[in-house]
Each structure stands twice: as structure tokens, then as C-alpha cells.
C-alpha positions in Angstrom: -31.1 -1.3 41.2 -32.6 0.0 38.1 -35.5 -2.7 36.1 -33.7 -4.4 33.1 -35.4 -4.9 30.3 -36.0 -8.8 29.4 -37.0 -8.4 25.8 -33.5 -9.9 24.7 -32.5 -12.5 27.3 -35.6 -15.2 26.2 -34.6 -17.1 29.0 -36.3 -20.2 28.0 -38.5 -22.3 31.2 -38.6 -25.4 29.9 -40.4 -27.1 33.2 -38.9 -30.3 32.6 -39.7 -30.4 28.9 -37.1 -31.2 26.3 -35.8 -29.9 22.8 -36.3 -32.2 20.3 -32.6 -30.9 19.0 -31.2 -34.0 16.9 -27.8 -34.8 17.6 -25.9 -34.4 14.6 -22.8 -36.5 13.3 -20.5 -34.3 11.7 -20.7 -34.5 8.1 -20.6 -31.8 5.3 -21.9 -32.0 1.8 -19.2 -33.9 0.6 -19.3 -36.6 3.4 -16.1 -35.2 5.1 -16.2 -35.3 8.6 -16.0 -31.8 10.2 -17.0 -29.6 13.2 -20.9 -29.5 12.9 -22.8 -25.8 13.6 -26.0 -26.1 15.3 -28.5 -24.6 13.7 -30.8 -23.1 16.4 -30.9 -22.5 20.4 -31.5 -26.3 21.3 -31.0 -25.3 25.1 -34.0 -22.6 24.5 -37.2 -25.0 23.2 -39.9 -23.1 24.4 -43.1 -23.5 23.1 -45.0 -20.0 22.1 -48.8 -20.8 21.9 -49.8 -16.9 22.2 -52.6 -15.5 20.5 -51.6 -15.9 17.1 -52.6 -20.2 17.7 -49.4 -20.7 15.4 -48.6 -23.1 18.2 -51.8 -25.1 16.6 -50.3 -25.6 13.4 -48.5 -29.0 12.6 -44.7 -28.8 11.1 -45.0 -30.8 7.8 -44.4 -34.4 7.8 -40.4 -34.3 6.4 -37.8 -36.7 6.8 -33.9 -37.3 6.1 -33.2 -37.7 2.4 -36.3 -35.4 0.8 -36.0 -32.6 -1.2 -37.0 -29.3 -1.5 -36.8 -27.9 -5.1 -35.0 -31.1 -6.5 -32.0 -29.5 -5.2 -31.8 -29.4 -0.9 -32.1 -32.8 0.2 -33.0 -33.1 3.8 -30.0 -34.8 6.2 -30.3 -34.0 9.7 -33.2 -32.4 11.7 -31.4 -30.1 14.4 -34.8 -28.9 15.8 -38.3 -28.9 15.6 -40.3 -26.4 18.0 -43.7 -24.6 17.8 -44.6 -25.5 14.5 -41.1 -25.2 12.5 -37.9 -27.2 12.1 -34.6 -26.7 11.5 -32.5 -29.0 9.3 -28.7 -29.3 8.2 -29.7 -30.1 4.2 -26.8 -30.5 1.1 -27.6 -28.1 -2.0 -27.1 -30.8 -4.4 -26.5 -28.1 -7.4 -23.7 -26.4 -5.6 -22.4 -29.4 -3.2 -22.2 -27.6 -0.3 -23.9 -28.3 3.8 -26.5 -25.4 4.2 -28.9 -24.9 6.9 -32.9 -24.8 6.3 -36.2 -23.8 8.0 -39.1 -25.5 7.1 -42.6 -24.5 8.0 -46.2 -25.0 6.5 -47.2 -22.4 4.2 -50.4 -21.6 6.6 -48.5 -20.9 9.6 -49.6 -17.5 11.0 -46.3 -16.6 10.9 -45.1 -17.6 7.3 -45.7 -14.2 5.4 -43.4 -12.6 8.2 -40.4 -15.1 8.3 -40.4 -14.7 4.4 -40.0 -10.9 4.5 -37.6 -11.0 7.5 -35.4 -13.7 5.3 -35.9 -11.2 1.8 -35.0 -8.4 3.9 -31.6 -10.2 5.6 -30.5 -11.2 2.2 -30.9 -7.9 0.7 -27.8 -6.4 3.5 -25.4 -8.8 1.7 -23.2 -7.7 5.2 -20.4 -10.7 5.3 -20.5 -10.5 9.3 -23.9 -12.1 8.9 -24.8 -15.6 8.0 -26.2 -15.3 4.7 -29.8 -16.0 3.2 -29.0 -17.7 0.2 -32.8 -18.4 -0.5 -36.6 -18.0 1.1 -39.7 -20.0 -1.6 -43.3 -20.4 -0.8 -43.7 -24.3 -2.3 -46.3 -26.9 -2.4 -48.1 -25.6 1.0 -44.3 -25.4 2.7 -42.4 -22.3 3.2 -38.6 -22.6 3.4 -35.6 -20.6 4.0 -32.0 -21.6 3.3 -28.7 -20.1 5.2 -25.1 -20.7 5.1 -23.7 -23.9 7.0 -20.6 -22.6 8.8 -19.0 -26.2 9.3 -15.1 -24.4 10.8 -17.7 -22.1 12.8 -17.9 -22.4 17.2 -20.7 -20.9 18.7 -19.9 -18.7 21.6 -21.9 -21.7 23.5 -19.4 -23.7 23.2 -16.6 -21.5 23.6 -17.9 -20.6 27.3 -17.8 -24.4 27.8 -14.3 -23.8 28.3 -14.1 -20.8 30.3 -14.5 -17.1 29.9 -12.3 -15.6 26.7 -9.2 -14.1 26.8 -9.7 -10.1 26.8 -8.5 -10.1 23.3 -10.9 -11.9 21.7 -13.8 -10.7 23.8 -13.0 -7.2 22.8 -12.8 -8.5 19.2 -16.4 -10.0 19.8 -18.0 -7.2 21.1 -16.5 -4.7 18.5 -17.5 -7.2 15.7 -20.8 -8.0 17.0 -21.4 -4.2 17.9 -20.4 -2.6 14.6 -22.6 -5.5 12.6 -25.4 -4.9 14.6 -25.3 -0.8 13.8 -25.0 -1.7 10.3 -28.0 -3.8 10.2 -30.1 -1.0 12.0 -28.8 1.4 9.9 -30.7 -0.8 7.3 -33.9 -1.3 9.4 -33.1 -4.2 10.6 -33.1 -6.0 14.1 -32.2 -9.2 15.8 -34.2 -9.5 18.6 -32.7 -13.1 19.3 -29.2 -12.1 20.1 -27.5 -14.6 22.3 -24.6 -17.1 22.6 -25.9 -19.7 20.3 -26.2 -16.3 17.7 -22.5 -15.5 17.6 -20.6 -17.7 16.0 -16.2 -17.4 15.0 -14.8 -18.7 12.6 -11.5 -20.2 12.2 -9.6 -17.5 10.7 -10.8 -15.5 14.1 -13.8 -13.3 12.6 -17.3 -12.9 14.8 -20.1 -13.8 12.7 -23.8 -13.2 13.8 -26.7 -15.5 11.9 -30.5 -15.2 12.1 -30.7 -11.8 11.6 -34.2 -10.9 11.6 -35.1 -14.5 10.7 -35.0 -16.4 13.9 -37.0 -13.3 16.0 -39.9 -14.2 13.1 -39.9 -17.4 13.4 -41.0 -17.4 17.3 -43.0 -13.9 16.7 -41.3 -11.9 19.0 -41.4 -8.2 18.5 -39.7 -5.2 20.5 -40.9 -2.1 20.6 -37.4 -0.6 21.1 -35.8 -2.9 19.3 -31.8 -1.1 19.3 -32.2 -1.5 23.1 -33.0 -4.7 22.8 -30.3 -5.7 20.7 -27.7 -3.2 22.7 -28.9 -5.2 25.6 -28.2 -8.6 24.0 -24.9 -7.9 23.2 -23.9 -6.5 26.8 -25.2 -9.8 28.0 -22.5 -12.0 25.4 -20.0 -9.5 26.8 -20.9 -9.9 30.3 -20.7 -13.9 29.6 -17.8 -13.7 28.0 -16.0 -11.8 30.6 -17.6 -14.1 33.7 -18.6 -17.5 32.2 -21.9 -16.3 33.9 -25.3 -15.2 32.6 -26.1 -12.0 33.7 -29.4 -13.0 34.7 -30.7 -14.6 37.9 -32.2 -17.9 36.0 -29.5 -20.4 34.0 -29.2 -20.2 30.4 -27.0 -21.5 27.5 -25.2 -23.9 30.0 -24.1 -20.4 32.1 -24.9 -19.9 35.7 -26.8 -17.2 36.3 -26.1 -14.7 39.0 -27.4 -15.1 42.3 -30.5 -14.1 43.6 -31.5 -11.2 45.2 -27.9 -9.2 44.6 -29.0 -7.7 41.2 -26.7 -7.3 38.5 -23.0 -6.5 39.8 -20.5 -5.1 37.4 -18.2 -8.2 36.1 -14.8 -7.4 37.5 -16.9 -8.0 41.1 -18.0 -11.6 39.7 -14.7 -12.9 38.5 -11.1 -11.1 40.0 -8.7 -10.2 36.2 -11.6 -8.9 34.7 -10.6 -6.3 32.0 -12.0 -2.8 34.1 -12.8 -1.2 30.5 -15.0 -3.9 29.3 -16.3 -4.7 32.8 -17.9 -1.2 32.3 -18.4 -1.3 29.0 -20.7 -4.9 29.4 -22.4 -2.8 32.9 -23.4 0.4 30.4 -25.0 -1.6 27.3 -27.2 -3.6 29.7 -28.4 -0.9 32.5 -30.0 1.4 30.0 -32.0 2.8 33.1 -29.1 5.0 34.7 -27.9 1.9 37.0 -24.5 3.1 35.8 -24.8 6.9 36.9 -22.9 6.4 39.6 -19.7 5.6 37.7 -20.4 8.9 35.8 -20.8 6.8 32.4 -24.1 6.9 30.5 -25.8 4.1 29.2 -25.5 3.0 25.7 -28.8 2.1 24.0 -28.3 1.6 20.6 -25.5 -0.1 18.6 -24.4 2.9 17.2 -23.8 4.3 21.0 -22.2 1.2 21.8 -19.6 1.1 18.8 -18.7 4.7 19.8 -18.0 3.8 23.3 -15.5 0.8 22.1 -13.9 3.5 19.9 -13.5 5.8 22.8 -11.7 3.0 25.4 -7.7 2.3 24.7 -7.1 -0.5 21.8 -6.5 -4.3 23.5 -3.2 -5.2 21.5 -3.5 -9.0 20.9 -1.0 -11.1 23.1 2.5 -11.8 22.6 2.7 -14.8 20.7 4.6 -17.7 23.1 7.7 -19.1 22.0 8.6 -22.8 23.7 11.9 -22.7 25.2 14.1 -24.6 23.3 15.8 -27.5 25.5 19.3 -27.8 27.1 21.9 -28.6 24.2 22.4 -32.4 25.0 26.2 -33.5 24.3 26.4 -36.6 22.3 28.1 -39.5 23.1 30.2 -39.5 19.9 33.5 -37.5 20.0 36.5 -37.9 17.5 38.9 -40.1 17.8 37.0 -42.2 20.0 34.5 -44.0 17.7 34.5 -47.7 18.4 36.5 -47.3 21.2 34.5 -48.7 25.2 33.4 -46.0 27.3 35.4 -45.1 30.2 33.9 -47.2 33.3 33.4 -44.7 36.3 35.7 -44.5 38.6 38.7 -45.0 36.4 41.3 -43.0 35.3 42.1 -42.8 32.1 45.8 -42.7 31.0 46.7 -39.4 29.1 47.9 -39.5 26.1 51.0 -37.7 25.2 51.5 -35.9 21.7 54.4 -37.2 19.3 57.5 -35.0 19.9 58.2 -32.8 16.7 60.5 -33.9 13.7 64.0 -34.8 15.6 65.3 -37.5 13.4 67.9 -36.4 10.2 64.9 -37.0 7.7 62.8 -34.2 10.0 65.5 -32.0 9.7 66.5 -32.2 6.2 62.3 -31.9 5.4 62.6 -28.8 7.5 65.2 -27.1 5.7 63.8 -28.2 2.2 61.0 -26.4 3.4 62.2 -23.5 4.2 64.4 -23.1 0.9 61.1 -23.3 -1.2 59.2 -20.3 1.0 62.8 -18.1 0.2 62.5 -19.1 -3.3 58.8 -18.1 -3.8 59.8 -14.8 -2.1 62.5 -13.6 -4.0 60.3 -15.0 -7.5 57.6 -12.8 -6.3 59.5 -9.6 -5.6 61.2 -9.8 -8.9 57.5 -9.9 -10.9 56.4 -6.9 -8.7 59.2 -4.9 -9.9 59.0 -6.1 -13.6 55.1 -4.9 -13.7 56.2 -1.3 -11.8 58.9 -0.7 -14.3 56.6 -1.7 -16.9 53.8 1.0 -15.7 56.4 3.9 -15.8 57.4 3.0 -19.4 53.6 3.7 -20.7 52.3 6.4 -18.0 53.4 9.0 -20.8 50.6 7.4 -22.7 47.8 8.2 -20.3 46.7 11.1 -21.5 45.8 10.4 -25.1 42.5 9.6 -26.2 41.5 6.0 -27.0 38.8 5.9 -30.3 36.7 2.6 -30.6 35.1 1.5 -33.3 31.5 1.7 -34.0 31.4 -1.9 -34.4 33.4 -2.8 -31.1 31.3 -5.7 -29.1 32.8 -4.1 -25.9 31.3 -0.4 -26.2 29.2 0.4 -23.2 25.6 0.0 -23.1 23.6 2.6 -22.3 22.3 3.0 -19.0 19.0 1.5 -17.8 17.0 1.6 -14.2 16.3 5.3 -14.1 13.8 6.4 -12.0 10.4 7.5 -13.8 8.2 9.6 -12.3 4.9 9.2 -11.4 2.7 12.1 -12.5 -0.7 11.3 -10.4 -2.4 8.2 -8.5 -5.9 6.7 -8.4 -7.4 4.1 -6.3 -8.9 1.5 -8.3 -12.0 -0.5 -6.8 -14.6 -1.2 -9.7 -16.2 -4.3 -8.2 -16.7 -2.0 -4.9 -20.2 -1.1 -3.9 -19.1 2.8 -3.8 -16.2 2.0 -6.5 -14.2 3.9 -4.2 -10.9 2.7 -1.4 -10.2 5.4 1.1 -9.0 8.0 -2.2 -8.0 10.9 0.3 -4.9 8.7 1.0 -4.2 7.4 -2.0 -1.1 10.0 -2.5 0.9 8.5 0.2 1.8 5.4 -2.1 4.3 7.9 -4.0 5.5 10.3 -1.1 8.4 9.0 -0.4 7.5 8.3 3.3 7.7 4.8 4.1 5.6 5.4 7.4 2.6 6.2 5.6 0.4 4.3 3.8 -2.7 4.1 1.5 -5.1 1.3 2.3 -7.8 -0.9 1.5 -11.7 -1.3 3.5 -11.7 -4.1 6.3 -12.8 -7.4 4.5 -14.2 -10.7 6.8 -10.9 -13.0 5.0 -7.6 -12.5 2.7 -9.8 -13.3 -0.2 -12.1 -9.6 0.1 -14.6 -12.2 1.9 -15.7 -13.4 -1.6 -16.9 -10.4 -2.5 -14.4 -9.3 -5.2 -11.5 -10.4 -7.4 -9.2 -7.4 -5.9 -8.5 -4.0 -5.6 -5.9 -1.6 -6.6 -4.3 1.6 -7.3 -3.5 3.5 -11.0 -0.3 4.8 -11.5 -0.4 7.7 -14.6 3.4 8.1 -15.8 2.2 11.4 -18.1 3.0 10.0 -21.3 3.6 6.4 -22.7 6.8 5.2 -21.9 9.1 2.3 -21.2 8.5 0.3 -17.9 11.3 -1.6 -16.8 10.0 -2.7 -12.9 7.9 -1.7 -10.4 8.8 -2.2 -6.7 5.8 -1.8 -4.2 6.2 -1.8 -0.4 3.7 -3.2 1.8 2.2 -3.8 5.6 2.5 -7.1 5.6 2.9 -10.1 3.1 0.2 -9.3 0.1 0.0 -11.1 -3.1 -0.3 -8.1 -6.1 -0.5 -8.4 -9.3 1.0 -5.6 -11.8 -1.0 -4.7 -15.0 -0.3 -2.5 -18.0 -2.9 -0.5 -20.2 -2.4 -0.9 -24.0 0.6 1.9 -24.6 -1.4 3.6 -27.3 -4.3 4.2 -24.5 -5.3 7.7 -24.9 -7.2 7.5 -21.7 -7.4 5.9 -18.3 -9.2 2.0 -18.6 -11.5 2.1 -15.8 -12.4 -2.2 -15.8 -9.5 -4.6 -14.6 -10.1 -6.4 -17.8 -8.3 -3.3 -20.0 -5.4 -4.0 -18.5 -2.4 -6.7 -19.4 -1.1 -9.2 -16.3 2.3 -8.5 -16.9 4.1 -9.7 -13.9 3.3 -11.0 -10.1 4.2 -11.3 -6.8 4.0 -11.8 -2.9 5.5 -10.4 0.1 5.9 -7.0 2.2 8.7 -5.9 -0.6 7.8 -7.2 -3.7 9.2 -6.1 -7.5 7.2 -6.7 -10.3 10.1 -7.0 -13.4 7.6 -8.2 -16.7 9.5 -10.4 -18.9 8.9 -8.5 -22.1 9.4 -5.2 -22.6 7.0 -2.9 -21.7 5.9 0.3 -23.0 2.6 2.5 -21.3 1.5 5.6 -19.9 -1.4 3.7 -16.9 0.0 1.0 -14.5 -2.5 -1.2 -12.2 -0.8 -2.2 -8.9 -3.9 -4.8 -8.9 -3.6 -6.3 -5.2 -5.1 -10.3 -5.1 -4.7 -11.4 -1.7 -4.7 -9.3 1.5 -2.9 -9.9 5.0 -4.2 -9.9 8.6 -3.4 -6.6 10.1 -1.6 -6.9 13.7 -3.4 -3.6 14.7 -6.6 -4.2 13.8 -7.3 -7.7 13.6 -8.7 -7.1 9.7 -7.7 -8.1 6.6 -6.6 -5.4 4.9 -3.9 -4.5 1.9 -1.8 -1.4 3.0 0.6 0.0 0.2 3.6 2.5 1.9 5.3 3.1 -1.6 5.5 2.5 -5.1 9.0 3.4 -7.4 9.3 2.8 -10.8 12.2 2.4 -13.0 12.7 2.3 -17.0 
């Protein structure tokens, strides 16, 4: 069996030592009870006194309800290890639960942690836990993250069992793909494991100290995209097994046994997906262990979110409907309201309908009756030949042409709803990074094919992942001219908005801002009728909130067509 590298595991051997991992209550910054997220690898408090003697330096002398900055006051201490701590802290200024590392500004390892935490912020990737600050101060250094209090850690999700295939395909295709990002940017994780990875409650896999957490133990790697690729085989291989990969215990996993090496997952645990069985066995043998199976290892990110692309896309499950239960039939029946229930055993007499009308008055009703329904006919065929007799007398007439008025209320109006045409598209994304959405499809909005469609980037929630107000398409009708509605066909429920340029706009507005909210909407088929008229040449399909994609599992807006009428 091929040597694994052990650079990523950080298996920690406590020898009977303990963290000093606080346990939390599970309070936010308002006070509101919700599900805590632990700040760092309590299960993994391992003391590094190397050659550095950081392991010499004292953590400052802190405590619940101090502040840093007269603005993050201190609340929980979640761990304290080798010359740091970790706290959960409320940002006063903003009232929100954020997460904080402390250390004394002499630590040997305080000018690293403070570029690694400058460095993470500058990716502003949403599938990481964001930096939100990193301050030298009065002899402390400190760095502040997001508090994900709806996050679970992938710790506690094994706790349970392995995943569903589903969603440990969706981790390791999240995971994977933020990872290549981040090295794209230079940037490694180094401490990659199931107290890293964290999802969310709308579903999404996010990954926090990036860079960060790696610094503040000093570990290095000198290949560090094997490292990483290794890491995340390992979270697969967990999340497939409910087993460590490894022969020594970690994150409250098993680890395999000894002496048998690393065996592929579907030979650990029988239902095992055989794609990502594979796909966990090629990220983590990076030394040819997986030759035999004619598949080469993956050693970087980048190889590993190619291989995911290459393997057939897990649908999510069917969702499960409960059976509805047996139609009960209800004591109550008509007619019999008040009356006892039959005892068992007890016939009940039957009871005979009243014979029809026999008596002189039934009779005479009868025939009164049926003297009224000969009357009505004969009335009625009389009026029918009136009116026909009447229509022959004036079809001579039908030929000459009737005149109105000018003023005549009842002249018809003339017709509205045409069709207008749309002379050319644009996609509209001036908050965007690029200021660009996927324009080589743009066209398909107005092809009249309702199986394509133009569509947005990926974003991390149905709100762009806070990272923009919204995004859109232009619509250029050629000249100014009157818009009476617009109807716009989606994939799935978005909210849009449509918005008008100024109709004496000689050219296209390029800011969201230069154009007029006009109307607004939600749903997969939604038309956008403004309430005063409107006359324009450049329309702004401006979509606000974006849906969950069944395909994909991303939240993305998807337009299939756009018609406009006068």
C-alpha cells in the first residue's frame, strides 16, 4: 500500500490531556437562544512547543465581558491552546455573535496569523467564513470572523451517521471547487477537517479558517494543494463511512483498523455510492495506490473538481409524501341526527317510501300541472315564430351601410396589446465583480424557445449571498415607444422587478439607479402591467430574489422568455 501523506490529517495525541474547550450556552448577540458553532477543533488540543518556543508565551489574561476596540465584548471562551484563545464575542456596533482569536502581540507567530487573516479577507469568496477584521492593539493581536449561529459542523453531522449520497456529493463539490478558488488566489488551508466544514441551513457547504487556523498552530506544507486535496478525500471518505480514514480516532470517528491499510469505502460500509467511493480512494492515495482501478490520483483541487465534473450528476432524492389515511366514515348521516344507534345484533325495520299522489287532490294537482307545462309550450312557440317573421321583414336591410356619429360613446376603441418587438438584449450586472452574467446567452430570453434560457452566476443564498442588490437583463425596443406589459418566463419562482429608462434617453443607462421601478412581481410566469402609462425605448427586467435550482442545488435566476406588448 502506497505511504499517505499525514500533513492534513493532524491527528491530535492528546495522552490523556484535555481541551480547555468551554462549553457554550447558545446565545447570539441579541440573547436569542440558537444552535451555537464551535469555534475551533476542541477534540484536537494539542500543544505545539517546536522550535519557534511560541509554546512559551502566555495567552493574555481576558475574561467574559471585556472588550476589544470598545466594540467586541468578550462572551464565551471556546478554546485556549498553545498560547491563543478562541472566543464567541458580540460586535456591539453592528449587534451581531462573531467569533475572535486572541493572542499577545509577541507571540512568534503573530506577524503570520495577521497576514494569513489580511490575505483571507482580501478573497471575499462567500463559501468561506469571512474575516471581518485582524488589529495589532495594546500588546494583543486579534482577528474577528463570522459567527454562523444556523451553521452544523460536519462533526456533528457524523454524530448521526454517514450522509445521504446527495449531500456528500454536494459537500465534496462545494468544498472542492472553494478550495481551487482559494489556490487559484495563493492560498491554502492546511487545517482541513470535519470541524472546518460547516452547512448551513439553507443546505450550502461553507469552509472557515482558511489560512488562519494553519497560522495559528504554524503548520506549513510544502505541497500544500496535496495537502488540502488530501483533506478533503478524508471528509469524503468520513462522510461516506462514518469512519476516519486513518488508523488512530479522530473527530469522534473510528479509525480504520490496523494493519489493513486504507480500503476503498464501499468495502468499509455495503450502499456506498461506487463513484464517490473512488472518487474519496483517488484524492487521498496521491502515490498510485489507485493504479490498479486504472484511475489516477488527483492532487490538487483543481484535479479534484474536474474529476466530480467527469462522474454522472447525483439528482437529489424524491421528496416523500405521507400517505394520507383511510377516509374514516362519520357517525352522522341524514335523517338520523338525534336518533340511538342501532344496538348490534338487531334488525332494523325498513322503512317504506310514501306511495305517490293517489287521493282526488293528487290527481287534480297532477293535471294542473300538466296544463301549465302545455301552456308554457305553446306561449313559447308562438314568440319564436313572431321574432322569425320579424327577421325576414328587415333581412332586405342588411346590406346597407350603417354611419355613426363622431361623437357616438359606443364607437370602437382602437386596438391595444400588440406585440412590440424587441430589437437587441443585454445582460445587466453593474454591482458584479466582471460586470458581466453569462452574455453569450443572453439572446435566448427573446427566441421564442421556451426550453432555453439565459441565466444568472451561482450565488451561496436567494439574496446573491449579500453581495448585490440584483441582476438583470436590458431590453432595447429601437425607438421610444409605448409599453403596455411585459411578461417574463422563468425556471422557477423569482421575484423581478421591471424598470423603465427616461423615454427621451438617447442612450442606454448603464446604473440601476437611471432607471424607473415601474411595476413588480414573483413567480415562474410573471407579468409586469405598470399602472401609468409608459413610454421608452430601454426596459430593465431587474431580477431581486433568485430560486434554488432542482439541477444544481444553486441559487440561481434563469429567464426562458420575455414578450412585450403596447
Amino acid at each position: 500500500m502506497a505511504e499517505r501523506s499525514t500533513a492534513a490529517v493532524d491527528v491530535a495525541d492528546n495522552s490523556g490531556e484535555q481541551s480547555l474547550t468551554a462549553q457554550a450556552d447558545q446565545s447570539t448577540a441579541d440573547g436569542v437562544a440558537n444552535n451555537r458553532e464551535r469555534d475551533t477543533d476542541k477534540d484536537e488540543a494539542q500543544e505545539s512547543t517546536g522550535a519557534d518556543g511560541s509554546g512559551k508565551t502566555s495567552p493574555p489574561e481576558l475574561h467574559s465581558g471585556h472588550k476589544l476596540a470598545r466594540r467586541y465584548r468578550l462572551e464565551e471562551c471556546v478554546t485556549r491552546l498553545d498560547g491563543f484563545s478562541s472566543w464567541r464575542a458580540v460586535d456591539e456596533k453592528l449587534r451581531r455573535a462573531v467569533g475572535v482569536h486572541i493572542l499577545p502581540a509577541d507571540h512568534s507567530r503573530a506577524r503570520s496569523v495577521l497576514a494569513a487573516a489580511r490575505s483571507s479577507a482580501l478573497l471575499g469568496d462567500p463559501r468561506f467564513v469571512q474575516v471581518l477584521d485582524a488589529v495589532e492593539e495594546n500588546d494583543v493581536v486579534y482577528v474577528v470572523h463570522e459567527w454562523l449561529p444556523d451553521a452544523t459542523e460536519l462533526t456533528t453531522l457524523l454524530a448521526a451517521g454517514p450522509l445521504e449520497v446527495y449531500d456528500a456529493y454536494q459537500m465534496v463539490s462545494q468544498t472542492a471547487a472553494a478550495m481551487a478558488a482559494a489556490h487559484r488566489e495563493g492560498l491554502a488551508h492546511l487545517r482541513l477537517n470535519p470541524n472546518a466544514v460547516l452547512r448551513t441551513s439553507t443546505g450550502q457547504w461553507r469552509i472557515r479558517g482558511l489560512a488562519v487556523n494553519a497560522a495559528l498552530r504554524g503548520i506549513s506544507s510544502d505541497t500544500p494543494q496535496r495537502t488540502d486535496t488530501e483533506s478533503i478525500g478524508a471528509l469524503l471518505y468520513a462522510a461516506l463511512t462514518q469512519r476516519w480514514p486513518y488508523e488512530s480516532d479522530a473527530y469522534g470517528l473510528s479509525g480504520l483498523p490496523k494493519d489493513i491499510g486504507l480500503i476503498p469505502p464501499d468495502q468499509v460500509r455495503a450502499g456506498v455510492h461506487r463513484g464517490l467511493s473512488e472518487l474519496a480512494m483517488r484524492a487521498l492515495a496521491n502515490d498510485g495506490a489507485t493504479a490498479s482501478r486504472h484511475e489516477s490520483p488527483c492532487t490538487t483541487p483543481e484535479e479534484l473538481v474536474k474529476a466530480i465534473g467527469e462522474m454522472p450528476r447525483i439528482r437529489p432524492p424524491e421528496p416523500a409524501f405521507a400517505t394520507p389515511p383511510d377516509y374514516q366514515r362519520t357517525t352522522y348521516q341524514q335523517g338520523t341526527y338525534g336518533r340511538p344507534a342501532p344496538r348490534p345484533g338487531v334488525t332494523q325495520p325498513t322503512q317504506v317510501p310514501p306511495p305517490p299522489l293517489q287521493s282526488r287532490t293528487g290527481k287534480a294537482l297532477k293535471w294542473a300541472v300538466s296544463a301549465l307545462l302545455i301552456a308554457a309550450l305553446g306561449l313559447g312557440s308562438w314568440q319564436l315564430a313572431d321574432a322569425l317573421l320579424d327577421q325576414g321583414g328587415t333581412s332586405d336591410d342588411t346590406n346597407q351601410t350603417q354611419t355613426t356619429d363622431g361623437d357616438d360613446k359606443n364607437a370602437k376603441k382602437p386596438a391595444s396589446g400588440k406585440p412590440v418587438a424587441i430589437s437587441g438584449v443585454q445582460d445587466f450586472d453593474p454591482l458584479g465583480s466582471d460586470g458581466s452574467e453569462n452574455p453569450e446567452d443572453v439572446a435566448k430570453v427573446y427566441d421564442g424557445d421556451p426550453g432555453t434560457y439565459w441565466q444568472t452566476s451561482y450565488y451561496e443564498s436567494a439574496d446573491f449571498g449579500r453581495l448585490k442588490q440584483g441582476v438583470g437583463v436590458i431590453l432595447d425596443l429601437g425607438k421610444s415607444q409605448r409599453v403596455g406589459k411585459v411578461t417574463v418566463s422563468f425556471v422557477g419562482n423569482t421575484s423581478v422587478e421591471l424598470r423603465a429608462a427616461p423615454g427621451d434617453a438617447g442612450v442606454q443607462p448603464t446604473t440601476p439607479d437611471a432607471y424607473t421601478k415601474v411595476a413588480e412581481g414573483s413567480g415562474s410566469t410573471v407579468t409586469l402591467e405598470p399602472k401609468k402609462a409608459v413610454t421608452s425605448r430601454y426596459l430593465l427586467v431587474w431580477l431581486t430574489e433568485l430560486p434554488v435550482q432542482a439541477d444544481d442545488g444553486k441559487w440561481r435566476g434563469r429567464v426562458a422568455d420575455i414578450k412585450v406588448t403596447s
